[in-house]
C-alpha positions as CSV (number, residue, x, y, z in Angstrom):
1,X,-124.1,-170.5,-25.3
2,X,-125.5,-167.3,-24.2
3,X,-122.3,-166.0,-23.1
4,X,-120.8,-166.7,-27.0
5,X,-123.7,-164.8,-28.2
6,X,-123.3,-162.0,-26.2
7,X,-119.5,-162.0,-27.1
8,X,-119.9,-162.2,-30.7
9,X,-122.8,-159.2,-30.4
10,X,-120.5,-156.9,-28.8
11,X,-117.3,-157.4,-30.9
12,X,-119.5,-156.9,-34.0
13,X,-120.5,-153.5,-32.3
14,X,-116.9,-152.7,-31.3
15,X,-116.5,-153.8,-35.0
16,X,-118.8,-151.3,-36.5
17,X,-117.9,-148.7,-34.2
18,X,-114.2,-148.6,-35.3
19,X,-115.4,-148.7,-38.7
20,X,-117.7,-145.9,-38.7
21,X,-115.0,-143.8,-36.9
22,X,-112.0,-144.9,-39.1
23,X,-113.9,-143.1,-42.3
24,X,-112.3,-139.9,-43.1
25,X,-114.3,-136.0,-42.6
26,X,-114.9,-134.8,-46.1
27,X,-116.7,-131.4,-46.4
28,X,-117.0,-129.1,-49.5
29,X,-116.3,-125.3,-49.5
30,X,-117.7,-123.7,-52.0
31,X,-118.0,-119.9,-52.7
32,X,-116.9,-116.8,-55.0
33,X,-113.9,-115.4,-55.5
34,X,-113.9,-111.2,-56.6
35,X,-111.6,-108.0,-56.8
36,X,-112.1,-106.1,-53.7
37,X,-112.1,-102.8,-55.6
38,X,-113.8,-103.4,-58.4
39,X,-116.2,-105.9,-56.8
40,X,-115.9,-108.0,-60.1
41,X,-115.7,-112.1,-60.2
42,X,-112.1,-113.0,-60.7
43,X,-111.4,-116.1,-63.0
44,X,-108.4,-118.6,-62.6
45,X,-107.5,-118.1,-58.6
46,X,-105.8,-120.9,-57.5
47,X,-107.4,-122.2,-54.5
48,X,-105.1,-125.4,-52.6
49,X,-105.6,-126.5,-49.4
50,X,-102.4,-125.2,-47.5
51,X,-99.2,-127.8,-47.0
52,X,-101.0,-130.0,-50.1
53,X,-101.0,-130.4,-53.7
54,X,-104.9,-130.3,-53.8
55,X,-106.3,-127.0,-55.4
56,X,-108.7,-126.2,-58.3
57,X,-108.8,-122.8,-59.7
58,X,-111.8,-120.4,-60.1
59,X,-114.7,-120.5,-62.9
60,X,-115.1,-117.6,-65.6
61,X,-117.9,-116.2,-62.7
62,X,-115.4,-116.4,-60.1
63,X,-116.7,-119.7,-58.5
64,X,-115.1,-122.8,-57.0
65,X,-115.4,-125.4,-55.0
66,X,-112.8,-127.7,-53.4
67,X,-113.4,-131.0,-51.0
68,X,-111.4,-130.2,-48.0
69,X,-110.4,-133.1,-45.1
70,X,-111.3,-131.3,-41.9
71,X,-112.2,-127.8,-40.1
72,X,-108.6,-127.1,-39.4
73,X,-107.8,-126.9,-42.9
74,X,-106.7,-124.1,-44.3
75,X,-107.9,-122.6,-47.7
76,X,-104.7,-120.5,-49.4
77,X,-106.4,-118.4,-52.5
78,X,-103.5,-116.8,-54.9
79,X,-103.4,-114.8,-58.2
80,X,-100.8,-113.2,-60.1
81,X,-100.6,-109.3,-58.5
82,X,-102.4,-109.8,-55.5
83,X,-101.6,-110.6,-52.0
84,X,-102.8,-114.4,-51.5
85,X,-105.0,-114.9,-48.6
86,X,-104.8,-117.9,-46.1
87,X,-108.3,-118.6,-44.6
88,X,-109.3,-121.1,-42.0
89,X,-112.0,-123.7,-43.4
90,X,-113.9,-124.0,-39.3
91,X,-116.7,-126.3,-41.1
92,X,-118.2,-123.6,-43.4
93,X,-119.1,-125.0,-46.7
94,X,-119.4,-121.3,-47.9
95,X,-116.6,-119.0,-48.0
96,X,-116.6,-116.3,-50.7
97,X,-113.0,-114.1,-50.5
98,X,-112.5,-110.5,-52.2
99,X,-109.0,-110.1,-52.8
């Protein structure tokens, strides 16, 4: 009867283990998109994480924030006359860009 118990108390740790492990890394990156010249906020860059369809574009004050899937994601910030910029996530949950 002991033995069972034991069992049963380690397959419900193996159990909750595989769980816990099998949730997916979800960090957001927040920061402020501005005009490397001018210094002033820039409204309407498209931010997408690179090789998806998941973007959101920046605030009137140059603002965004996106929910990226993990540190090796890469952060690809465009706008109509400028050269994008492709900039590796690496866990930071800040990452303001002048462009």
């Amino acid at each position: 009867m002991m033995i069972k118990y034991i069992v049963l108390t380690f397959l419900l740790f193996i159990n909750c283990i595989s769980h816990l492990s099998a949730q997916s890394y979800k960090l957001y990156v927040s920061g402020i998109v501005t005009d490397a010249q001018s210094k002033e906020p820039m409204p309407g860059v498209e931010v997408i994480i690179k090789g998806t369809s998941t973007g959101t574009l920046t605030q009137i004050n140059g603002s965004y924030t996106i929910e990226v899937n993990s540190d090796s994601d890469y952060l690809v910030f465009s706008y109509l006359g400028y050269a994008s910029q492709v900039i590796l996530v690496e866990g930071r949950s800040q990452i303001n860009v002048e462009m």
